[in-house]
N, C-alpha and C positions, 0 to 999 in steps of 0.2 A: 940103844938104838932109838926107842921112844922120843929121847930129849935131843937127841941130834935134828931129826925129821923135824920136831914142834920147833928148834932154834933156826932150823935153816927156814921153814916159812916163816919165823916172826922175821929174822934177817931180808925177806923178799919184801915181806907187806912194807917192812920200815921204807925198802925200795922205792917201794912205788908211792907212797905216800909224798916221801920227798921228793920225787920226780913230779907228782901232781902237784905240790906244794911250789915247786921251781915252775916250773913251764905252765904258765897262766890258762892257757888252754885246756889241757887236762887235770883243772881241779876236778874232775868227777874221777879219776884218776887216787887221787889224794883222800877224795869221802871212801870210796871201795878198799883203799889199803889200811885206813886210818879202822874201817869196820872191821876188816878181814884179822887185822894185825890184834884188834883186842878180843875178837872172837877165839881167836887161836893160842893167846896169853892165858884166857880162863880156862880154856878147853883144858891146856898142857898144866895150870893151876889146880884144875881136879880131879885129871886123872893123877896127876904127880902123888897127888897126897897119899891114894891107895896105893902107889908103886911098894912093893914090900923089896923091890931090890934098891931102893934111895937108901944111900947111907943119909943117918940121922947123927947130928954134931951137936 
């Protein structure tokens, strides 16, 4: 459930980055997705780690 929620907002921020990145207008668009998007990579990067239910390969 964890890594669903973390993948569906990394999948939005990418969104909206690229949408601010496309439409010249809304680069401020593009800086808030491009923060939100590696905010939310670390975040899901250290909880993951203690996850004791992640299988380990």
């Amino acid at each position: 459930m964890f890594w669903k929620i973390v993948g569906a907002l990394i999948v939005i921020w990418l969104a909206f980055t690229v949408l601010g990145f496309v439409i010249e207008g809304l680069f401020w668009l593009a800086i808030i997705g491009g923060v939100l998007f590696l905010g939310t990579a670390a975040y899901g990067a250290i909880k993951g780690k203690d996850d004791p239910k992640r299988l380990r390969s």
